[in-house]
C-alpha positions as CSV (number, residue, x, y, z in Angstrom):
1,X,-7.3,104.4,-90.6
2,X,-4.3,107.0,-90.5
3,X,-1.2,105.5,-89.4
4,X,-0.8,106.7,-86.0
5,X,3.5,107.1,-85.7
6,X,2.9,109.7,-88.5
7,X,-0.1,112.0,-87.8
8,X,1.7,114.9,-88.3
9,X,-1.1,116.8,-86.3
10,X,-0.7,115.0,-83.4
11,X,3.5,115.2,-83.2
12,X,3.2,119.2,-83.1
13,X,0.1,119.0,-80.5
14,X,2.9,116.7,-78.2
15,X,5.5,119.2,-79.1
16,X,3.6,121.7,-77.9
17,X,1.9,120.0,-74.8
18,X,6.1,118.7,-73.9
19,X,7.1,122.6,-74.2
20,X,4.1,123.7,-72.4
21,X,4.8,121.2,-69.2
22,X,8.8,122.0,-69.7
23,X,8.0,125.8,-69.1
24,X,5.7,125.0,-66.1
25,X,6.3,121.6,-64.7
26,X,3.9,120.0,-62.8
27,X,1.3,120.8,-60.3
28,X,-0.8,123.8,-61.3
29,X,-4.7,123.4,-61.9
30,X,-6.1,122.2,-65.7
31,X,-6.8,125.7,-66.7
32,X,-3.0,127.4,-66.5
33,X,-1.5,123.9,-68.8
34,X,-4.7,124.7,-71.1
35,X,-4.1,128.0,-71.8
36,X,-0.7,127.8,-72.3
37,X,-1.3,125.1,-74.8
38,X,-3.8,127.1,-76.9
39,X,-1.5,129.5,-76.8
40,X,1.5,126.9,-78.5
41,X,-0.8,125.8,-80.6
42,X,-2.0,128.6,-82.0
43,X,1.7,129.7,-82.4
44,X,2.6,126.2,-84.5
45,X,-0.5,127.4,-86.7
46,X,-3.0,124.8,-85.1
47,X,-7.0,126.2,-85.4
48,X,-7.9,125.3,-81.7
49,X,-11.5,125.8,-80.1
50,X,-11.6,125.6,-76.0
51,X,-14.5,124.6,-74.5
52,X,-16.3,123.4,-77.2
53,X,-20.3,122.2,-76.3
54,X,-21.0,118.3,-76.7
55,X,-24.1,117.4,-77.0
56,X,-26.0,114.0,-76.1
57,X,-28.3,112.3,-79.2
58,X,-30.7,110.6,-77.1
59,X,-33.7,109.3,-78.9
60,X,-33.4,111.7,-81.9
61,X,-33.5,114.2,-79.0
62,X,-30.5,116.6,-78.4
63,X,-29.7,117.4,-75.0
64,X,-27.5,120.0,-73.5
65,X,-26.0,118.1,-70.7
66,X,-23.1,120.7,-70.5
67,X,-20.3,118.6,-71.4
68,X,-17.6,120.5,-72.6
69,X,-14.4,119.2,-74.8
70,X,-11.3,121.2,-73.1
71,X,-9.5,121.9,-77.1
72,X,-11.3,120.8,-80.6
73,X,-7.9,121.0,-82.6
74,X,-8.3,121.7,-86.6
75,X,-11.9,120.2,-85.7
76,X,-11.1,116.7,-85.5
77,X,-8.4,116.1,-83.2
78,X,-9.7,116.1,-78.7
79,X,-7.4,116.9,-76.6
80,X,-8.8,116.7,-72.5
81,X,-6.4,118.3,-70.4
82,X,-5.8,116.8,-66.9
83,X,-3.7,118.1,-63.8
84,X,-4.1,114.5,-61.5
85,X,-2.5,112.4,-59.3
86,X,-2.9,109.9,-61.9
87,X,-4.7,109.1,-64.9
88,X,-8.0,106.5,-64.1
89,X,-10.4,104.5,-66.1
90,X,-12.9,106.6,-65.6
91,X,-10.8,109.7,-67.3
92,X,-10.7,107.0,-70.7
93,X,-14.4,106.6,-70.6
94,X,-14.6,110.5,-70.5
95,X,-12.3,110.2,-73.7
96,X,-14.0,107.6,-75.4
97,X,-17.4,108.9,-74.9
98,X,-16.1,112.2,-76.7
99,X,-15.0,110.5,-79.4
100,X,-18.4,108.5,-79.7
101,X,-20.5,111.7,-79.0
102,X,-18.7,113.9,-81.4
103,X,-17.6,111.3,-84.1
104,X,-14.0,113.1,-83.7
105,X,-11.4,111.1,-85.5
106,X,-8.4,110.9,-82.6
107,X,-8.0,112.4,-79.0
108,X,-5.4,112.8,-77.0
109,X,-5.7,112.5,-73.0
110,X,-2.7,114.5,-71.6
111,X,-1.9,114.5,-67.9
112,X,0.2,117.7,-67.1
113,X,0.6,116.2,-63.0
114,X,3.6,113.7,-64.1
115,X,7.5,114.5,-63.4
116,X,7.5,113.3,-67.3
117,X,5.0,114.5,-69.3
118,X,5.6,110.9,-71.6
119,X,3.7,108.9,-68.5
120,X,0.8,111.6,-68.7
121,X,-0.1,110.8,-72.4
122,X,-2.8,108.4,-73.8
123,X,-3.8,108.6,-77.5
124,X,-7.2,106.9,-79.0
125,X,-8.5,106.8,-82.2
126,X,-12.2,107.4,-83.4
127,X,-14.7,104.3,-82.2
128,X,-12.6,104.3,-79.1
129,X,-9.7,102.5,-80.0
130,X,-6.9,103.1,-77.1
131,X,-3.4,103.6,-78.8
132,X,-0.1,102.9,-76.5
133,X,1.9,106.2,-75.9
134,X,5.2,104.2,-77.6
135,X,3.1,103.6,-81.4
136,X,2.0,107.2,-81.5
């Protein structure tokens, strides 16, 4: 298990996400915060897919249930980008079922709606293991 203070993948997709909602603030819709980030990403030399297919294994059957993962980052990092009010159980269980579906090894869930974008973030590991924003 990588030791989560120093994935040095996951300090330049904050940097980038902190620059990102510095620039903008909060308030605008998902998309506007997700392409900007792409955009930082792919500046800080990140591979970043948007909008990437996940598909449901369901009896040996595959399903296209059209779920989509918001940014596959150097294709093993999620990041689901959310413009809310505030972050509910129900946007973790989106998280951890991506990280189930996709056997992904981290994901990030980053609320861009926050006066501080540090409130906004929640990190998980692979088999759904939540990670506290201070041990990331």
């Amino acid at each position: 298990m990588p030791d989560v203070q120093r994935d040095p993948i996951v300090s330049v997709i904050l940097d980038g996400a902190v620059e990102v909602h510095r620039a903008l603030g909060p308030g605008l819709l998902e998309s506007a915060y997700q392409a900007c980030l792409v955009h930082e990403l792919l500046e800080r030399g990140l591979i970043v897919e948007r909008q990437v297919a996940v598909p449901v294994i369901y009896k040996g059957i595959r399903l296209d249930c059209g779920y989509r993962l918001d940014l596959l980052v150097n294709t093993d990092i999620i990041v689901e980008v959310k413009s809310v009010e505030k972050l509910l159980p129900i946007h973790d269980a989106q998280v951890l079922s991506y990280l189930r579906l996709t056997g992904a090894r981290r994901a990030l869930l980053l609320n861009f709606n926050e006066l501080s974008l540090k409130r906004g973030v929640r990190s998980f590991l692979g088999y759904g293991k939540y990670v506290p924003p201070d041990e990331m």
